[in-house]
gemmi code that builds the backbone of each chain (N, CA, C; Angstrom):
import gemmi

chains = {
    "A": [
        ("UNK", (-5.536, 10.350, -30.914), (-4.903, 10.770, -29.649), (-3.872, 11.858, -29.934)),
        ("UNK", (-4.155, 12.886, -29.121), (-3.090, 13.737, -29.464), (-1.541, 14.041, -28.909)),
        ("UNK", (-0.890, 14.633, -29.333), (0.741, 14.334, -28.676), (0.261, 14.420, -27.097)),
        ("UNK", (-0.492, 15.451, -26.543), (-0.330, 16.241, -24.899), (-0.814, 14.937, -24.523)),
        ("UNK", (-1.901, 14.245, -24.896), (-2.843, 12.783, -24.631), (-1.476, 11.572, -24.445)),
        ("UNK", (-0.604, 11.928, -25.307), (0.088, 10.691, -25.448), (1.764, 10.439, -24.667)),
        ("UNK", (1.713, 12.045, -24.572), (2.841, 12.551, -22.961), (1.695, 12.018, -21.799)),
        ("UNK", (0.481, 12.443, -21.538), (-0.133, 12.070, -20.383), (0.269, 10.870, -19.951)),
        ("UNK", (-0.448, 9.714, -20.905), (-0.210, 8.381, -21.126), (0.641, 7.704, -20.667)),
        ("UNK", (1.992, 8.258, -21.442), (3.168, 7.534, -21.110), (3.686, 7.907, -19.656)),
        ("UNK", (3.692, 9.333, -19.422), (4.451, 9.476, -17.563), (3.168, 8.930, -16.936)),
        ("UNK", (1.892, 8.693, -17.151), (1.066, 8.268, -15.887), (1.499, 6.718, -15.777)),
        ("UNK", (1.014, 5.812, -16.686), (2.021, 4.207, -16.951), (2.867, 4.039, -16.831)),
        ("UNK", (3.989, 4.931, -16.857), (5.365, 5.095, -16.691), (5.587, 4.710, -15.599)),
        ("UNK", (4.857, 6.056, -14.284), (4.820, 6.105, -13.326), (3.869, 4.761, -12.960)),
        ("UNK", (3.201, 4.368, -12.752), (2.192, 3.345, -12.163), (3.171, 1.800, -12.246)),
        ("UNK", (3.832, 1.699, -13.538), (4.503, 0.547, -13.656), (5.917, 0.619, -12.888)),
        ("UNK", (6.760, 1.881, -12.629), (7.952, 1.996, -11.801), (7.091, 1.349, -10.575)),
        ("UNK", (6.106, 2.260, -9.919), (5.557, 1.707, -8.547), (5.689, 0.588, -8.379)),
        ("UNK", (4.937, -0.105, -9.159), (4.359, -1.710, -9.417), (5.830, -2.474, -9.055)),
        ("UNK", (6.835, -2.094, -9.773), (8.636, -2.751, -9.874), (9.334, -2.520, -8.637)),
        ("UNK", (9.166, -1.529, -7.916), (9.162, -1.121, -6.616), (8.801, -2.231, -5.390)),
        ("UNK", (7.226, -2.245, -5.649), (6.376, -3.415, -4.770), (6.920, -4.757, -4.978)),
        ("UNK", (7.104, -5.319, -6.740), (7.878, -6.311, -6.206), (9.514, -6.555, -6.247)),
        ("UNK", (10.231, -5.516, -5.831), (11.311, -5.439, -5.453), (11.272, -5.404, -3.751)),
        ("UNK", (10.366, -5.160, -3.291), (9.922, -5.178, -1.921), (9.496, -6.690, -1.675)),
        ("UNK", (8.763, -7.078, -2.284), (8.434, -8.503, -2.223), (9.783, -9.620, -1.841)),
        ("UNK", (10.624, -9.235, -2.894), (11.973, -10.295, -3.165), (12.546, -9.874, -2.334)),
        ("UNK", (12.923, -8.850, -1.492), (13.187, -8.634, -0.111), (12.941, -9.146, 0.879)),
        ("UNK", (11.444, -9.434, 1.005), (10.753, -9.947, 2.128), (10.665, -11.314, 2.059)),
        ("UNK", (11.145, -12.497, 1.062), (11.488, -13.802, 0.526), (12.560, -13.862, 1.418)),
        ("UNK", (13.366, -12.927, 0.302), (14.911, -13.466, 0.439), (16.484, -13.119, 1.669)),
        ("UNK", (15.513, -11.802, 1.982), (16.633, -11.453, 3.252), (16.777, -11.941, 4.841)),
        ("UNK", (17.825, -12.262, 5.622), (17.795, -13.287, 6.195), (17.326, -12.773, 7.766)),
        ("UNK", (17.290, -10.731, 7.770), (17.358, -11.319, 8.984), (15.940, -9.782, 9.049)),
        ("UNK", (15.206, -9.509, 10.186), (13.873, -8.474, 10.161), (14.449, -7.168, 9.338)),
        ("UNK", (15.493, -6.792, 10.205), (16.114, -5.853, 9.980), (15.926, -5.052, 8.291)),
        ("UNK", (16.838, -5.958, 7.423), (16.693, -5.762, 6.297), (15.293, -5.841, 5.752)),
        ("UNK", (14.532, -7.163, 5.958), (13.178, -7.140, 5.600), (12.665, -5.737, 5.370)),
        ("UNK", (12.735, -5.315, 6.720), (12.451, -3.890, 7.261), (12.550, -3.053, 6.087)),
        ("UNK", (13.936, -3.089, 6.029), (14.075, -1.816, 5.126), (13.665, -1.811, 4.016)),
        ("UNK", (13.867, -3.051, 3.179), (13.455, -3.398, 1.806), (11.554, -3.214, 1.747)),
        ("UNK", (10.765, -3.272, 2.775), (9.398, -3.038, 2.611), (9.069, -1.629, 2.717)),
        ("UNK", (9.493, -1.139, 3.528), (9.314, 0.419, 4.575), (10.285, 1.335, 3.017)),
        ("UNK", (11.531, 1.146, 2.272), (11.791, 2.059, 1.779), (10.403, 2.209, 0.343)),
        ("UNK", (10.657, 0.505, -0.344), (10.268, 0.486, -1.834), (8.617, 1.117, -1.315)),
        ("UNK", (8.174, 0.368, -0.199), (6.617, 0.372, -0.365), (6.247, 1.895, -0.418)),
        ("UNK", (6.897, 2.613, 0.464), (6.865, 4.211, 0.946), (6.718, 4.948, -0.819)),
        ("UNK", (8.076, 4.762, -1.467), (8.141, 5.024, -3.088), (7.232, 4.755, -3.776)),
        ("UNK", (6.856, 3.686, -4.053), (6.136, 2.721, -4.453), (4.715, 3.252, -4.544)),
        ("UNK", (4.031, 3.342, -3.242), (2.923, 3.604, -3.261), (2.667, 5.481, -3.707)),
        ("UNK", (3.822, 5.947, -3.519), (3.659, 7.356, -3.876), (3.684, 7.420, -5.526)),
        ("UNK", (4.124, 6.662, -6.583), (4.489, 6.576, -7.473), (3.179, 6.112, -8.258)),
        ("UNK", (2.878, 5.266, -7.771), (1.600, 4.764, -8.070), (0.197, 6.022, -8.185)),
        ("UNK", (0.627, 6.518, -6.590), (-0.889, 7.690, -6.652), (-0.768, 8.746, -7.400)),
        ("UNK", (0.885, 8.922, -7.638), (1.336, 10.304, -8.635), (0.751, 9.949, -10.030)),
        ("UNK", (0.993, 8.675, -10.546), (0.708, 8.082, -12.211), (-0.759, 8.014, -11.783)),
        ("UNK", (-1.842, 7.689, -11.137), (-3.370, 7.752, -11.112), (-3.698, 9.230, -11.177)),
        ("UNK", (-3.059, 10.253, -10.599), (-3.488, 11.455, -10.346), (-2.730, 12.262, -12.236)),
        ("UNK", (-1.866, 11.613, -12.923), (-1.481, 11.921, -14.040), (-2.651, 11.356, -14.868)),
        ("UNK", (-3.038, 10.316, -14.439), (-3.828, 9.289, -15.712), (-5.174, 10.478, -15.329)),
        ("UNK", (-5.972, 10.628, -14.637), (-7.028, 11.405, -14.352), (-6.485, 12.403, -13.518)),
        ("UNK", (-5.858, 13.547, -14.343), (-6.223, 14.937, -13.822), (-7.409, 15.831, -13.215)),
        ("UNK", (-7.690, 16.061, -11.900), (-8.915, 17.354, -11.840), (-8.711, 17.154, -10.614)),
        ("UNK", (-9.247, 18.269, -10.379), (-8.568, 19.010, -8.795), (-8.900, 18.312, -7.501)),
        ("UNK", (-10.099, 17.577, -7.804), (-10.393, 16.938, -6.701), (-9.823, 15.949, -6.481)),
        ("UNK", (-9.569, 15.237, -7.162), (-8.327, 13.923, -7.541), (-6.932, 14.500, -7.132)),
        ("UNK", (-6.500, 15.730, -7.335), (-4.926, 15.848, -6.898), (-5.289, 16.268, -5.417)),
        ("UNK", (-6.438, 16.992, -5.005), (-6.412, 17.382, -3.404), (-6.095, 16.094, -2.824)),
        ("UNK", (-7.092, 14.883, -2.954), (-7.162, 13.948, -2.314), (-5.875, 12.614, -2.196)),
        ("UNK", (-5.212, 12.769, -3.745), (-3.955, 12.025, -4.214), (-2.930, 12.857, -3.536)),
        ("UNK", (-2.803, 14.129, -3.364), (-1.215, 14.785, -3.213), (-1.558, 14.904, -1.194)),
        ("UNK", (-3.034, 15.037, -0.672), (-3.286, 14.147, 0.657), (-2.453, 12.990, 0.634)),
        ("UNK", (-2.663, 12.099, 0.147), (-2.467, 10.586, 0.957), (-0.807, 10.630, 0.380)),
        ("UNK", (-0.223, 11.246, -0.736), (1.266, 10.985, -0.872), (1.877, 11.843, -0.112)),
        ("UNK", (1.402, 13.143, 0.871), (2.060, 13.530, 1.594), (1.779, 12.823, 3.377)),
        ("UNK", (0.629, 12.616, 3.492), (0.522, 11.693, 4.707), (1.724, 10.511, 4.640)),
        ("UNK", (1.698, 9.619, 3.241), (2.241, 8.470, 3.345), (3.768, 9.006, 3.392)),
        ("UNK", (4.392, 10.024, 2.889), (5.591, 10.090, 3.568), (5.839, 10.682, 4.444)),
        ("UNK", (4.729, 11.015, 5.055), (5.185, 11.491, 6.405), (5.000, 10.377, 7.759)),
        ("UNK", (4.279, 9.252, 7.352), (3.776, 8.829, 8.574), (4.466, 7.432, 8.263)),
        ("UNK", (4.697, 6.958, 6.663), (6.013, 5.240, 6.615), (6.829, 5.078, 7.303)),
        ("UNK", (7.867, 6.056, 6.694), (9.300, 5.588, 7.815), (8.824, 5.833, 9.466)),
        ("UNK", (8.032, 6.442, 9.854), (7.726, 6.613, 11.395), (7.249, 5.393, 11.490)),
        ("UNK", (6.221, 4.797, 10.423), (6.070, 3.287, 10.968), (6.938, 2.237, 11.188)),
        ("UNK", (7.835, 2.360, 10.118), (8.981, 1.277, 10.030), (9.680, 1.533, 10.944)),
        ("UNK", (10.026, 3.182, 11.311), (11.177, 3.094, 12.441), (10.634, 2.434, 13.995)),
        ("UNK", (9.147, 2.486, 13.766), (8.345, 1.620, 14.932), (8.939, 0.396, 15.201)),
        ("UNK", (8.793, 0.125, 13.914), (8.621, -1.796, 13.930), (10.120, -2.028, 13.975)),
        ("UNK", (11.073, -1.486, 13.658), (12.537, -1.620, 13.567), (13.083, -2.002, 15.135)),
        ("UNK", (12.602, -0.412, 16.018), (12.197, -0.422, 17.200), (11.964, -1.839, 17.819)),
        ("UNK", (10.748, -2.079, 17.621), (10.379, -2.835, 18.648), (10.903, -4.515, 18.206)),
        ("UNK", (11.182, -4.472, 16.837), (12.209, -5.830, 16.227), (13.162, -5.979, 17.458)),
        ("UNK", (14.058, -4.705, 17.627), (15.156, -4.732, 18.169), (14.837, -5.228, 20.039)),
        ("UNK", (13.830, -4.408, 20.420), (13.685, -4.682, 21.888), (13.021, -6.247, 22.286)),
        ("UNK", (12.322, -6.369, 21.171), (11.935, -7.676, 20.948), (12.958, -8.781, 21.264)),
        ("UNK", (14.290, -8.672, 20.636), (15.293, -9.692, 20.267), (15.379, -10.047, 19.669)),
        ("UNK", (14.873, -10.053, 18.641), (14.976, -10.305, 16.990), (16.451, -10.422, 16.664)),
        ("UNK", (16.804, -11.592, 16.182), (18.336, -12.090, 15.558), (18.830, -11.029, 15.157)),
        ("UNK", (19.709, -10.326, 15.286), (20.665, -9.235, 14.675), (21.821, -10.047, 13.220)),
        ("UNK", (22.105, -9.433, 12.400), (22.590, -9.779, 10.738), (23.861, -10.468, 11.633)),
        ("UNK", (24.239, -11.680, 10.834), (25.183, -12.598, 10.826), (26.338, -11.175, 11.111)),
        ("UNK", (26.723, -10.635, 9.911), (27.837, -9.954, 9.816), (28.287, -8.467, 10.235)),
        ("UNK", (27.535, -8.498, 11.562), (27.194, -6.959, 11.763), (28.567, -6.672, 12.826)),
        ("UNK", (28.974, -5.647, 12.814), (30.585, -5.217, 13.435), (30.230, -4.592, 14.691)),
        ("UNK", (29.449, -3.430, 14.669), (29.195, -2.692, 15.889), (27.562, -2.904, 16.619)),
        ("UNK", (27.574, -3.209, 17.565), (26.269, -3.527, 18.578), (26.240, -2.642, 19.573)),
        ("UNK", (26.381, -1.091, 19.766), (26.844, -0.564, 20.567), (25.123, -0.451, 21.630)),
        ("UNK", (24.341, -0.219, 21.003), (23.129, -0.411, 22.099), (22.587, -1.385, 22.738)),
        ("UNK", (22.931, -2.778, 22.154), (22.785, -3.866, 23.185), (23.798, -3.691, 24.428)),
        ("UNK", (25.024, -3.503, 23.838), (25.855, -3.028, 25.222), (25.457, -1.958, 26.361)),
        ("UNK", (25.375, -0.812, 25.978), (24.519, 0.415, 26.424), (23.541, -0.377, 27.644)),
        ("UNK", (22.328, -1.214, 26.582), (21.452, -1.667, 27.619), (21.784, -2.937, 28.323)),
        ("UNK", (23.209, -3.316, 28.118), (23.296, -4.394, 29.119), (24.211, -3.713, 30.836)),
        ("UNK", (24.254, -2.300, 30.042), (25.175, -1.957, 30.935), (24.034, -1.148, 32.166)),
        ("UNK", (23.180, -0.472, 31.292), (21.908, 0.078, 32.206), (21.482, -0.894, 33.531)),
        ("UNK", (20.785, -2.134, 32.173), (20.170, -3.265, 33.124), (21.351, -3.586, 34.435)),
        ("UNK", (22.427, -3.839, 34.486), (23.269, -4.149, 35.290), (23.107, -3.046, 36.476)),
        ("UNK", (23.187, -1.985, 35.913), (22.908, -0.602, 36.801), (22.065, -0.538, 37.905)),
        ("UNK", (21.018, -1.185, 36.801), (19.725, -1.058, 37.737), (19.527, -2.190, 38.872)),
        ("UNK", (19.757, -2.843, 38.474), (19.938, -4.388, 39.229), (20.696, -4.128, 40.088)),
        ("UNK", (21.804, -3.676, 40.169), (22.555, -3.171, 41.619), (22.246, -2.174, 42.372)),
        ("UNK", (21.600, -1.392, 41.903), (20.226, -0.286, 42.496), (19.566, -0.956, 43.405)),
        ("UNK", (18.551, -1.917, 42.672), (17.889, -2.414, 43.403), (18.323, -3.316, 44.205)),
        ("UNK", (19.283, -3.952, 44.449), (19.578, -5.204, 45.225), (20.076, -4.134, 46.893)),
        ("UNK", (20.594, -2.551, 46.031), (21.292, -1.429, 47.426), (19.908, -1.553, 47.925)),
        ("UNK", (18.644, -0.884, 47.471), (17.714, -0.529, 47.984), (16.847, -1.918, 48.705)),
        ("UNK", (17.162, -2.573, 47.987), (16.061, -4.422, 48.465), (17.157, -4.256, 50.221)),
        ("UNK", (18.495, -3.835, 50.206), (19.437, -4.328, 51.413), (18.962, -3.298, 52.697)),
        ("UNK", (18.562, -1.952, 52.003), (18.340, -1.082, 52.939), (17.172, -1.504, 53.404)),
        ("UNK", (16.348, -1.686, 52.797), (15.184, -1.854, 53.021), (14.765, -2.885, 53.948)),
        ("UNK", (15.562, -3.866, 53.828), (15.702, -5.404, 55.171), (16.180, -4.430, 56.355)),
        ("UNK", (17.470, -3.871, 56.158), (17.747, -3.648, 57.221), (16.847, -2.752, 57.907)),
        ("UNK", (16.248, -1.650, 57.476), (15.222, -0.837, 58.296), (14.048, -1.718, 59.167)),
        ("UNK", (13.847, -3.119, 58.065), (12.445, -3.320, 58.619), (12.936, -4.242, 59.786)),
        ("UNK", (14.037, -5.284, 59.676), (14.374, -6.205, 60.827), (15.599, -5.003, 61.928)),
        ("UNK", (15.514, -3.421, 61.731), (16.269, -3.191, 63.090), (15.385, -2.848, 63.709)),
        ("UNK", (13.706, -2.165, 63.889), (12.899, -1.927, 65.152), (12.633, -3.538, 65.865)),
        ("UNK", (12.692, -4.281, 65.185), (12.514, -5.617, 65.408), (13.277, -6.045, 66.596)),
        ("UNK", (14.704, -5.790, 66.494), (15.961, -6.381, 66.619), (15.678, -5.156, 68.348)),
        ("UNK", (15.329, -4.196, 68.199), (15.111, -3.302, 69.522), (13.965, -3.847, 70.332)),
        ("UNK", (12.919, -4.285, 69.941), (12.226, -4.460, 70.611), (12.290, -6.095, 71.156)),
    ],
    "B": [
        ("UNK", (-11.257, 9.571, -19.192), (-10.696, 10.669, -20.582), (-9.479, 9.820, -21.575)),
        ("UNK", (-8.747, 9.048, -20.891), (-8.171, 8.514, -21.497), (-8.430, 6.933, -21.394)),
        ("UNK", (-8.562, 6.350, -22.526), (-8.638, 4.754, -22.849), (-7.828, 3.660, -22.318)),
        ("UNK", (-8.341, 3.238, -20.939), (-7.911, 2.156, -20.274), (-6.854, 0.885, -20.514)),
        ("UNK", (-5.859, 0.927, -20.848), (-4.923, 0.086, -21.398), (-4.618, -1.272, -20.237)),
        ("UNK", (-4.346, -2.407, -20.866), (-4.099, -3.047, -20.711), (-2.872, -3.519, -19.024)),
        ("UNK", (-2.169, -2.258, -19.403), (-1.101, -1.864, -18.148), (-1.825, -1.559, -16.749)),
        ("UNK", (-2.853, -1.403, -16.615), (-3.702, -1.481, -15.538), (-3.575, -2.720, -14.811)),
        ("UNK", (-4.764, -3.497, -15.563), (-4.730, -4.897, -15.538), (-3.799, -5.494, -14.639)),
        ("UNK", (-2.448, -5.361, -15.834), (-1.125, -6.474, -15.335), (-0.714, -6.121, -14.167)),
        ("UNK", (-1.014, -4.306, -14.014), (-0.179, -3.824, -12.253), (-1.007, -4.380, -11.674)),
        ("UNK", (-2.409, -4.509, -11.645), (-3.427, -5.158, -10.491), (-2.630, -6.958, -10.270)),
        ("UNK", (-2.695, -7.253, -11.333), (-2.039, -8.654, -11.338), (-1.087, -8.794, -10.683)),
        ("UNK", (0.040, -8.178, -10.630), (1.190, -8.186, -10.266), (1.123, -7.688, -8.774)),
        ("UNK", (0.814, -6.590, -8.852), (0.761, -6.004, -7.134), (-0.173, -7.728, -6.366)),
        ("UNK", (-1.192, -8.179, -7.011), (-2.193, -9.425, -6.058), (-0.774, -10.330, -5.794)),
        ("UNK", (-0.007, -10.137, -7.175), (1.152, -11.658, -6.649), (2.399, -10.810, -5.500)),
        ("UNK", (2.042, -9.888, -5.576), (3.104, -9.263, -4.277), (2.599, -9.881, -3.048)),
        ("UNK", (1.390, -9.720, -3.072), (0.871, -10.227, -1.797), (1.239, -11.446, -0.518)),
        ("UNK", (1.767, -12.720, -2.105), (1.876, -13.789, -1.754), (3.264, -14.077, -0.729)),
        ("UNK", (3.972, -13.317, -1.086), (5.140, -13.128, 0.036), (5.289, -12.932, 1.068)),
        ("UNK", (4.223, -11.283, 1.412), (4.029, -10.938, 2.382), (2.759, -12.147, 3.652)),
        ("UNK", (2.581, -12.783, 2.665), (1.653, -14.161, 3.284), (2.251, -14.843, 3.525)),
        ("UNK", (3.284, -15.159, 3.306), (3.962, -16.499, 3.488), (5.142, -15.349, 4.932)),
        ("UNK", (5.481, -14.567, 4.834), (6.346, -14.193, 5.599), (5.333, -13.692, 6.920)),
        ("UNK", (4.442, -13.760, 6.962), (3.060, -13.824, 8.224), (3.004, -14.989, 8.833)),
        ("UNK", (2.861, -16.107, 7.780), (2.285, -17.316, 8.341), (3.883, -17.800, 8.975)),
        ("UNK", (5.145, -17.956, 8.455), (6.035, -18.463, 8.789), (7.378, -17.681, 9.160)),
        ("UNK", (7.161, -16.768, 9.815), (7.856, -15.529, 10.076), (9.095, -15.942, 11.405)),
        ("UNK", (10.032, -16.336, 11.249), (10.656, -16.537, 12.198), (10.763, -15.772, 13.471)),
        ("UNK", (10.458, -14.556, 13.443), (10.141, -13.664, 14.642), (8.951, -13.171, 14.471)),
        ("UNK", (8.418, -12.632, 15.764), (6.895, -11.875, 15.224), (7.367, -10.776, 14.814)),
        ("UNK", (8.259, -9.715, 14.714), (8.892, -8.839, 13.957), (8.594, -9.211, 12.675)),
        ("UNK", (9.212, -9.759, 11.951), (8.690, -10.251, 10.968), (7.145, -10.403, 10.341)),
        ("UNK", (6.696, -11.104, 11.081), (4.871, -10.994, 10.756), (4.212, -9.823, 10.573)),
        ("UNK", (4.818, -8.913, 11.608), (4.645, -7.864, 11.602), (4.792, -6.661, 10.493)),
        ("UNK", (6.201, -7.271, 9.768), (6.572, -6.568, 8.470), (5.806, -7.171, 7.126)),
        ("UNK", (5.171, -8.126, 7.416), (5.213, -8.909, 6.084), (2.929, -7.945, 6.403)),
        ("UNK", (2.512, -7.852, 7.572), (1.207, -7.038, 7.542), (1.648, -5.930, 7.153)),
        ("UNK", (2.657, -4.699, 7.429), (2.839, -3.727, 6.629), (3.221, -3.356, 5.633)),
        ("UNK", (3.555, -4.148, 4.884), (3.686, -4.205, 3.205), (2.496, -4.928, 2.672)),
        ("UNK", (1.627, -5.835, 2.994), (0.874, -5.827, 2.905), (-0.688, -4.484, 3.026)),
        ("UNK", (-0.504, -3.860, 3.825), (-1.134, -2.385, 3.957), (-0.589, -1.394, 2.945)),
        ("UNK", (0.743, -1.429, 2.208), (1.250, -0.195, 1.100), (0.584, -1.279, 0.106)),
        ("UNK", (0.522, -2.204, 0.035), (-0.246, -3.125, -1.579), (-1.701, -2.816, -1.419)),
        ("UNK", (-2.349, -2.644, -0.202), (-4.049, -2.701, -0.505), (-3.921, -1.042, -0.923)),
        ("UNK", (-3.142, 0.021, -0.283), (-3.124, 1.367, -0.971), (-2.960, 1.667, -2.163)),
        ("UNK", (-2.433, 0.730, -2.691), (-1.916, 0.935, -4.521), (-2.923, 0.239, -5.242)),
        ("UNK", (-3.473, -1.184, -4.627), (-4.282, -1.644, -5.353), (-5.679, -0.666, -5.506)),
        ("UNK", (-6.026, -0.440, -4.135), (-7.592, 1.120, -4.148), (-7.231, 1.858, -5.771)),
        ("UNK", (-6.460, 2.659, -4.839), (-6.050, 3.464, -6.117), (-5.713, 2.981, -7.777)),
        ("UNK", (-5.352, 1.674, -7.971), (-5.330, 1.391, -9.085), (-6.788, 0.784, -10.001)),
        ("UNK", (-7.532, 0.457, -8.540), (-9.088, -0.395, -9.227), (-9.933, 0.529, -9.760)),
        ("UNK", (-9.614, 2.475, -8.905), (-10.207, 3.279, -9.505), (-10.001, 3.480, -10.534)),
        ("UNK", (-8.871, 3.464, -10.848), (-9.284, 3.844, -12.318), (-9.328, 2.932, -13.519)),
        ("UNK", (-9.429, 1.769, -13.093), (-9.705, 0.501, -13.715), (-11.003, 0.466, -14.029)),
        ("UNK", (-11.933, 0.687, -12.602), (-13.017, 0.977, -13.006), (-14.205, 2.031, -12.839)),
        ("UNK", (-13.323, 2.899, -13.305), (-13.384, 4.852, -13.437), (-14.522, 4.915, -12.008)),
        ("UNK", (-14.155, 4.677, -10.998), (-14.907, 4.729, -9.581), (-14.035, 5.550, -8.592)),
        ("UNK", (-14.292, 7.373, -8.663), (-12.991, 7.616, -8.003), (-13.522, 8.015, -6.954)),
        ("UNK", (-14.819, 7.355, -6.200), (-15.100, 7.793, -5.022), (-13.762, 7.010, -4.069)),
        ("UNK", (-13.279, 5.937, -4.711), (-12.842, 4.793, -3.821), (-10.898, 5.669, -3.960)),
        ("UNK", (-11.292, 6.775, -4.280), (-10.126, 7.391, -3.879), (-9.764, 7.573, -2.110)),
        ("UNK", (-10.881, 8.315, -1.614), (-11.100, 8.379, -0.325), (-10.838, 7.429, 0.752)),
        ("UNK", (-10.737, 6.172, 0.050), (-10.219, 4.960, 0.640), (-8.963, 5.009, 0.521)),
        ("UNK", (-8.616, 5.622, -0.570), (-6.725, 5.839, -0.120), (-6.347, 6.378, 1.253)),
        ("UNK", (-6.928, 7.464, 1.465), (-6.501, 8.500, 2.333), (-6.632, 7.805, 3.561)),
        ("UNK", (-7.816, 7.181, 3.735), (-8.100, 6.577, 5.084), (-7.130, 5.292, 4.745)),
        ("UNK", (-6.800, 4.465, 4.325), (-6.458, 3.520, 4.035), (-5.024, 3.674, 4.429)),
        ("UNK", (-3.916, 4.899, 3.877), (-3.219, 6.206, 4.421), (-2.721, 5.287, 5.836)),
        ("UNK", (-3.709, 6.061, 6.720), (-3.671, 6.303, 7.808), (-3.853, 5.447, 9.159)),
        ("UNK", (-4.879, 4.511, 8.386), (-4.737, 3.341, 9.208), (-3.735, 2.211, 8.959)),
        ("UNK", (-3.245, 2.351, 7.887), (-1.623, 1.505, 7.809), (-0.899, 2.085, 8.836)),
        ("UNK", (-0.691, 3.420, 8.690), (0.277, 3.517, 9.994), (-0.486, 3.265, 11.223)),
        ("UNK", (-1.519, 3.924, 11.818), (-1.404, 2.964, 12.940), (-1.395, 1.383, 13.384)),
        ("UNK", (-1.736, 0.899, 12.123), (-1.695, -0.764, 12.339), (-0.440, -0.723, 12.735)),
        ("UNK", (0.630, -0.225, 12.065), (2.223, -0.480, 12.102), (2.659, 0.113, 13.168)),
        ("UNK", (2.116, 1.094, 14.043), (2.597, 1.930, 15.222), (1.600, 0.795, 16.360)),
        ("UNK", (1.079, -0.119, 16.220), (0.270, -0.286, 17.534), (0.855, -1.954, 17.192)),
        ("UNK", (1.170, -2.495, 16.354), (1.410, -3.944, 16.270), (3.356, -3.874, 16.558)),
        ("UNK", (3.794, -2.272, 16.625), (5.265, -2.667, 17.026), (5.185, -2.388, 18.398)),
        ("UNK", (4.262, -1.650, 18.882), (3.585, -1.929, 20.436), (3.430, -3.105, 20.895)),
        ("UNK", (2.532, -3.552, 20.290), (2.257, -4.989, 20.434), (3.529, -6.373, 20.525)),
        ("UNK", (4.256, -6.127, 19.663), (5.606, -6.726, 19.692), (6.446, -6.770, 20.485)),
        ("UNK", (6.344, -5.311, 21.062), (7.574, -5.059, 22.372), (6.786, -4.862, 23.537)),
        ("UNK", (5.506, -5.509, 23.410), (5.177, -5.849, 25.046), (5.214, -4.449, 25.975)),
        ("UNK", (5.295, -3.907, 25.461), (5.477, -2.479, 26.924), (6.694, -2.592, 27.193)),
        ("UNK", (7.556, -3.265, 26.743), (8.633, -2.965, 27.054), (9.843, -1.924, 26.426)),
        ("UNK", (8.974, -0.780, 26.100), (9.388, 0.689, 25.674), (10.828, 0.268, 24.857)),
    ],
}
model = gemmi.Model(1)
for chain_id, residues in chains.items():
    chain = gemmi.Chain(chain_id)
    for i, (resn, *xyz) in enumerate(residues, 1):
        res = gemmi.Residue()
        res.name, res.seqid = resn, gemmi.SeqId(i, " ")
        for name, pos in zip(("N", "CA", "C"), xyz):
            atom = gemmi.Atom()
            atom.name, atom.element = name, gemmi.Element(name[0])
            atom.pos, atom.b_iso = gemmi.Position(*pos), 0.0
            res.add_atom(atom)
        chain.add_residue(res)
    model.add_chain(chain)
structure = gemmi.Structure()
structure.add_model(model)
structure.setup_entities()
């Protein structure tokens, strides 16, 4: 094996085994943290890394062009399209109701939307009032 | 071109025992948020595993399964946090 063979070697394994430490650092996340939120992050950051790290060390271990078109494809899709997923699921954790962290200080968008919902609700109760009154005053004339 | 080492193997091994978390945080997920996270880390492990079986077992058509593989993780993850929040934007 020659030295260039044995640089290949080591950054492609290098790389493939960081990934691998990544995934289950993502794992012990998804055990051990208490509330989606974090889950969240601990899957959506390592896995995002993770899986890019992995396709970078396969595309090191077997070099040729068709292999990096198709590898440096899916590691630029995958960071372009992870965190848009996670910020999905973060999303809809949150609208969901999903427990918010024991120790969290500022909640400023549950407020926001408790203040909307209130908004709206008195909207509608003006419009539900107008709306009686239009239909019971031709009533009330005739 | 280069001689298949052993370090293959153990990442395949290791990434299958990642799995087991993301299973257990599906089946017993205190929110469906949750279930939800524990299927999308599950979707970045079947991407690493493709890619790692190729060259385990020098089959790099099953590269192409990355790419698609890619892509339908995210929409699983864009249509199941749909799914979660009900339409309720």
């Amino acid at each position: 094996m020659s030295a260039l063979q044995l640089i290949q070697s080591v950054i492609g394994h290098g790389a493939v085994v960081v990934g691998v430490l990544l995934f289950c650092i993502a794992a012990i996340g998804l055990l051990r943290f208490r509330d989606p939120y974090s889950r969240l992050a601990a899957t959506t950051k390592s896995g995002t890394l993770g899986v890019c790290l992995v396709l970078l060390g396969v595309l090191v271990l077997e070099p040729s062009w068709s292999h990096a078109l198709i590898l440096l494809l899916a590691v630029a899709l995958q960071i372009m399209t992870a965190p848009v997923g996670g910020f999905a699921l973060g999303r809809a954790a949150f609208r969901s109701d999903a427990p918010m962290p024991d120790r969290i200080l500022f909640d400023e968008l549950h407020e926001h939307l408790a203040q909307e919902k209130a908004a709206e609700q008195a909207r509608a109760e003006r419009d539900a009032g107008r709306d009686a009154e239009r239909s019971t005053a031709p009533r009330a004339d005739a | 071109m280069i001689a298949v080492p052993v370090i293959i193997d153990v990442a395949l091994v290791v990434l299958a025992l990642t799995l087991l978390p993301a299973a257990w945080r599906v089946a017993t997920g205190p929110t469906e948020a949750d279930r939800a996270i524990g299927a999308d880390h599950a979707f970045f492990v079947f991407v690493a595993v493709v890619a790692l079986l190729a060259v385990r077992i020098q089959r790099f058509e099953m590269l192409d399964v990355v790419v698609i593989g890619t892509l339908v993780g995210f929409l699983s993850a864009v249509f199941l946090a749909r799914y979660i929040s009900r339409s309720r934007r």
